[in-house]
C-alpha positions in Angstrom: -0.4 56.2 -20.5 -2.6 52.9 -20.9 -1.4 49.5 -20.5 -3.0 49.4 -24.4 -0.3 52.2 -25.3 2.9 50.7 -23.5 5.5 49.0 -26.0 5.2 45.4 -26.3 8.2 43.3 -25.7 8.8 38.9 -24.6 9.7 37.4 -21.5 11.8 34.5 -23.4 13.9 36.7 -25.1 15.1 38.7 -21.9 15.2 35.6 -19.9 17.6 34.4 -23.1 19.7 37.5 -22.6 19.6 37.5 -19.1 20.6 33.6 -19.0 23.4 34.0 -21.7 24.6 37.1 -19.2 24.7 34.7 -15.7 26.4 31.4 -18.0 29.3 34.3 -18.9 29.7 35.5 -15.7 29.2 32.3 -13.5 31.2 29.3 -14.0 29.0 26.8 -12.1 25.5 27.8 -14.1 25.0 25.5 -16.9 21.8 24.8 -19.4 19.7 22.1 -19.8 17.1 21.4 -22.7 14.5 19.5 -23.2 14.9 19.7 -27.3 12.8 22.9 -27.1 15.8 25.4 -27.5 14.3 27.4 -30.4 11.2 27.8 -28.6 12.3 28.4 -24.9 15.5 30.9 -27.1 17.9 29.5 -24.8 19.5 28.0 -28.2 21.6 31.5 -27.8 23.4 29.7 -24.8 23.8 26.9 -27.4 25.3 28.9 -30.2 27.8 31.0 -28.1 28.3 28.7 -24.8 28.2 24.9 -26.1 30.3 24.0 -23.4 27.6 25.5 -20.9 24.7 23.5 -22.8 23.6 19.8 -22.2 21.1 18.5 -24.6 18.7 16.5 -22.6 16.3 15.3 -25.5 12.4 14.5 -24.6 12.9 12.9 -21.8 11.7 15.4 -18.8 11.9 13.0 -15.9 15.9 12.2 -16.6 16.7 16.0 -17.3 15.4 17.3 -13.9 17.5 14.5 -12.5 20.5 14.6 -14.2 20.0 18.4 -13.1 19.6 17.0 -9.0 23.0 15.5 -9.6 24.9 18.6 -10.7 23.5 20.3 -8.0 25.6 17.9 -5.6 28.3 18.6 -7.3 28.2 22.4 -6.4 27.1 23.8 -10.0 23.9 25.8 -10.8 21.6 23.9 -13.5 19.0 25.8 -14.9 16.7 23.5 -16.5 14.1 25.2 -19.4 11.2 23.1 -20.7 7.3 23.7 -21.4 5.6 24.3 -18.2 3.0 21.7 -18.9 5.7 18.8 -19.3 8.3 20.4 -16.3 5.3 20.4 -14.2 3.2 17.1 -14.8 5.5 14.9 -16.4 8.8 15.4 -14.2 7.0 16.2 -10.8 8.2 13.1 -8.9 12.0 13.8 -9.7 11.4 17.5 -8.8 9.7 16.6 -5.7 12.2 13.6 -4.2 15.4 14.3 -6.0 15.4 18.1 -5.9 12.6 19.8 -3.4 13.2 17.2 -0.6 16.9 18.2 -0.4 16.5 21.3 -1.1 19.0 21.5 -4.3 20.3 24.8 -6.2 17.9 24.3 -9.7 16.4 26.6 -11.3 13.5 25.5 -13.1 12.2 27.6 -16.1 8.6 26.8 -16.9 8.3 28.4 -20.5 4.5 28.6 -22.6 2.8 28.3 -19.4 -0.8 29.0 -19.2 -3.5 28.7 -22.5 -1.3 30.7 -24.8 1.5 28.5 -26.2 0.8 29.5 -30.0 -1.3 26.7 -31.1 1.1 24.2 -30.2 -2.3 22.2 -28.5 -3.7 21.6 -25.3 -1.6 18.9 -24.3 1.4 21.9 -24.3 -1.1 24.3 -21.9 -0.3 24.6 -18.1 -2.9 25.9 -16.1 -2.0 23.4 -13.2 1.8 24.2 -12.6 1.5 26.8 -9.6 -0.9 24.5 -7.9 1.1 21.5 -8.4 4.6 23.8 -7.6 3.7 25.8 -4.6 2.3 22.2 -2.7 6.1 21.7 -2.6 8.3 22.0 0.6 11.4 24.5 0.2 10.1 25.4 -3.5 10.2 29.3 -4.4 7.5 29.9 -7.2 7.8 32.7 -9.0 5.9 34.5 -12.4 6.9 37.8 -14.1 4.5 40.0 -15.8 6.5 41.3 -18.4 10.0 40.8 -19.5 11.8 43.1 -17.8 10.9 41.6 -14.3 11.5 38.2 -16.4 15.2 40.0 -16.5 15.4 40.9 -12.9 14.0 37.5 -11.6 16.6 35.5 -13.4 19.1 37.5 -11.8 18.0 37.4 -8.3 17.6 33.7 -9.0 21.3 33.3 -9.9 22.4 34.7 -6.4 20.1 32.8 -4.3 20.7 29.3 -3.0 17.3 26.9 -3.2 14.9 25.2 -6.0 12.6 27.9 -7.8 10.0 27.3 -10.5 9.8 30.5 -13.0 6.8 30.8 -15.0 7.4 32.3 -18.1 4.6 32.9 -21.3 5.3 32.6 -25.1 3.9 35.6 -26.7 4.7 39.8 -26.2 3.2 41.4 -23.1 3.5 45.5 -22.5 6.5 46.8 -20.4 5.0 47.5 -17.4 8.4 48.2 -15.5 11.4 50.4 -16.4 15.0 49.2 -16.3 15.0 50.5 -12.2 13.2 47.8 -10.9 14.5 45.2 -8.9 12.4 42.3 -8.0 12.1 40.9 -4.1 11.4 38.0 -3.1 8.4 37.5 -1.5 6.7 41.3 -2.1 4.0 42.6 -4.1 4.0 45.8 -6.1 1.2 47.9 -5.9 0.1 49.2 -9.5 -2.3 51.2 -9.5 -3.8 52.7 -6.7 -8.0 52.4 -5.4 -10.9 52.5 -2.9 -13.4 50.5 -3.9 -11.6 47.0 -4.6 -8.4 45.5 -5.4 -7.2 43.3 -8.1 -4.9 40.8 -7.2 -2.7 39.7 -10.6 0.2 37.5 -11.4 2.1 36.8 -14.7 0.4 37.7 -18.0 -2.8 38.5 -16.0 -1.5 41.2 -14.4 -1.5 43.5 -17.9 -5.2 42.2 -18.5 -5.7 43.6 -14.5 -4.8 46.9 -15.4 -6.6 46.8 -18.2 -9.7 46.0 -16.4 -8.9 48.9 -13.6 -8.4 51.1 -16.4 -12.4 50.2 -17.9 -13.9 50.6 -14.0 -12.5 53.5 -13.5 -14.3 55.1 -17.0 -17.3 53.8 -15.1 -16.6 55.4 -11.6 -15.3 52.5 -10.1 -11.9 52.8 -8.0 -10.0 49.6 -8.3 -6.4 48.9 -6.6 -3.8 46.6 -8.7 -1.7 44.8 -7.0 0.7 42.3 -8.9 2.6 39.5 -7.0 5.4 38.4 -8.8 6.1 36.4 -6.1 3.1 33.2 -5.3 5.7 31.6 -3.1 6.3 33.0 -0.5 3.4 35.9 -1.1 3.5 38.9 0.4 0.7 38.4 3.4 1.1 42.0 4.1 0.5 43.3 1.0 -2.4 41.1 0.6 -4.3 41.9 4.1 -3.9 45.3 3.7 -5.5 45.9 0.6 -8.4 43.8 1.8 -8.5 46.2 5.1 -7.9 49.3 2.5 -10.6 48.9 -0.1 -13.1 45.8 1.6 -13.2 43.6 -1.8 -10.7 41.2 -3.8 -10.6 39.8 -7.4 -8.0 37.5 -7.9 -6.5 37.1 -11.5 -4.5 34.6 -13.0 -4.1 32.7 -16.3 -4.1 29.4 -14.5 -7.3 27.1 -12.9 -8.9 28.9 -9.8 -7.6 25.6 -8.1 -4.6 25.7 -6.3 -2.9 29.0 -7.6 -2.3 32.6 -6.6 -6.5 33.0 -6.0 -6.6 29.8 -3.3 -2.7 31.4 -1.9 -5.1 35.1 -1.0 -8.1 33.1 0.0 -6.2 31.2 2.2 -4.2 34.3 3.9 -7.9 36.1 3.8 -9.9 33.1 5.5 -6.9 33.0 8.3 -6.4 37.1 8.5 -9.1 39.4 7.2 -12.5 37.6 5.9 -13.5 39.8 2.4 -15.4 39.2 -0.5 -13.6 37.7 -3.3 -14.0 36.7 -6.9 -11.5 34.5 -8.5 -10.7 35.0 -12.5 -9.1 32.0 -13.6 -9.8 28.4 -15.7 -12.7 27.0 -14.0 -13.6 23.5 -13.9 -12.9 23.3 -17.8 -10.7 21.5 -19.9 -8.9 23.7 -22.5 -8.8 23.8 -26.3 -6.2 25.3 -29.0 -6.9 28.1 -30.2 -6.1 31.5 -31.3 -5.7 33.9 -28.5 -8.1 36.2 -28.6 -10.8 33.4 -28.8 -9.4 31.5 -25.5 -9.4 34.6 -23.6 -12.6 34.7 -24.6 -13.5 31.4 -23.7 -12.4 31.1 -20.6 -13.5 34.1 -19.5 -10.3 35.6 -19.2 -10.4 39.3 -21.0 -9.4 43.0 -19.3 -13.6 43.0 -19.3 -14.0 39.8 -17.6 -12.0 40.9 -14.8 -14.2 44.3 -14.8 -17.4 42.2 -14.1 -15.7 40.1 -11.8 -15.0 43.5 -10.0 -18.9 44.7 -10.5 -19.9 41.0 -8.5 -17.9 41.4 -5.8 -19.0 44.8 -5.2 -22.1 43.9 -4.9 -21.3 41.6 -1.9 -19.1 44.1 -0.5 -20.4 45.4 3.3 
């Protein structure tokens, strides 16, 4: 079946569920908001938990450290806000207060990347896994549908240590059934190839498949391999699919700066030297705009990835 055929579905509303589920089940998890509770659906913890839900207001910088302080105390804050203001306008209080002493938050970094519904630029993050993964003892994480949105929150529940979730605001097709289980630290290989690899993260990785999906009606064998996981990556995964196929595109709804294309070029440079092409925001600053058209734009479509694929070929030894 293609990715174009497979049901649609949202991360927020399985992260919802899932967070609902853990704030039942676990007395020391409790919610923070940053007055974006309709938006981020965690109002559904507000509604049926109100003793598990602390309304923060705007005022990022005191929520994540009202959140460091509960994590002394022993409980589990999970802390939900726009990516672009968790990331840029609390990053000092994540960075002293919670990163340096390596605190129990979860932090839940909803709209991220150029598709947050109009809402404007200023509400885009296509900085927050460069600015996240720079961070000591942070875990950096980004689904690519909803039901690894599901899984992650639940692995996140059980382990001990600051992690950054990425999470986007519109549907994206299921790409896993309710058998996966998401580990830390691994990649999962999508689609097998020979002549390159495509390496995805978050929304991109549907758009990845996508884009194998077009090479291969033109005789081209491309690998997918999704990494839900930036921080830690899975070195492995990465140097063997440049020793398996000889050529990397990297894919990401984020700036080529800093993200999960620097993370492989950096493991690549140190382990295996191959071709690359990075698919990302380049050296642009971003407009509102429907989605289709950004995609567009910034040059971030199923056939942008394709010709990315067709360049690096043509590099490849």
């Amino acid at each position: 079946m293609k990715i174009s055929e497979l049901k649609k579905m949202s991360m927020r509303d399985t992260f919802s569920t899932a967070l609902l589920e853990i704030s039942q089940t676990d007395s020391s998890v409790y919610v923070l908001d940053g007055d974006l509770a309709t938006s981020t659906k965690i109002d559904v913890v507000a509604t049926q938990l109100p003793e598990k839900f602390l309304q923060m207001g705007i005022a990022e910088q005191n929520m994540l450290s009202v959140a460091a302080g509960l994590a002394t105390t022993g409980l589990q804050p999970w802390v939900a806000t726009f990516a672009a203001f968790m990331s840029k306008r609390a990053i000092d209080q994540i960075q002293v207060q919670i990163a340096q002493p390596n605190l129990d938050v979860k932090m839940i970094g909803a709209y991220s990347g150029l598709l947050t519904g109009l809402t404007g630029k200023s509400h885009q993050a296509l900085e927050d896994i460069a600015i996240f993964r720079t961070l000591a003892h942070m875990t950096v994480l980004a689904p690519a549908d909803a039901v690894e949105t599901a899984a992650m929150i639940k692995w996140a529940n059980q382990y001990n240590g600051p992690v950054y979730i990425r999470l986007a605001r519109d549907n994206y097709p299921i790409i896993f059934d309710n058998q996966y289980k998401f580990e830390l630290g691994k990649g999962v290989l999508l689609r097998e190839g020979t002549d390159l690899t495509i390496i995805s993260t978050g929304t991109q990785t549907s758009r990845a498949v996508e884009a194998a999906e077009i090479l291969a009606e033109q005789n081209i064998s491309a690998a997918v391999l999704h990494l839900p996981s930036i921080k830690p990556i899975d070195k492995e995964a990465i140097i063997q699919a440049a020793v398996n196929t000889g050529a990397i595109v990297t894919a990401e709804e984020h700036s080529v700066y800093g993200g999960l294309g620097s993370a492989v070029a950096e493991i690549l440079a140190a382990s295996e030297p191959t071709p690359i092409e990075f698919v990302g925001v380049k050296d642009r600053n971003s407009e509102s705009a429907d989605n289709d058209d950004l995609l567009n734009k910034y040059e971030l479509l199923p056939t942008h990835v394709a010709e990315a694929a067709k360049r690096v070929l043509a590099r490849k030894r």
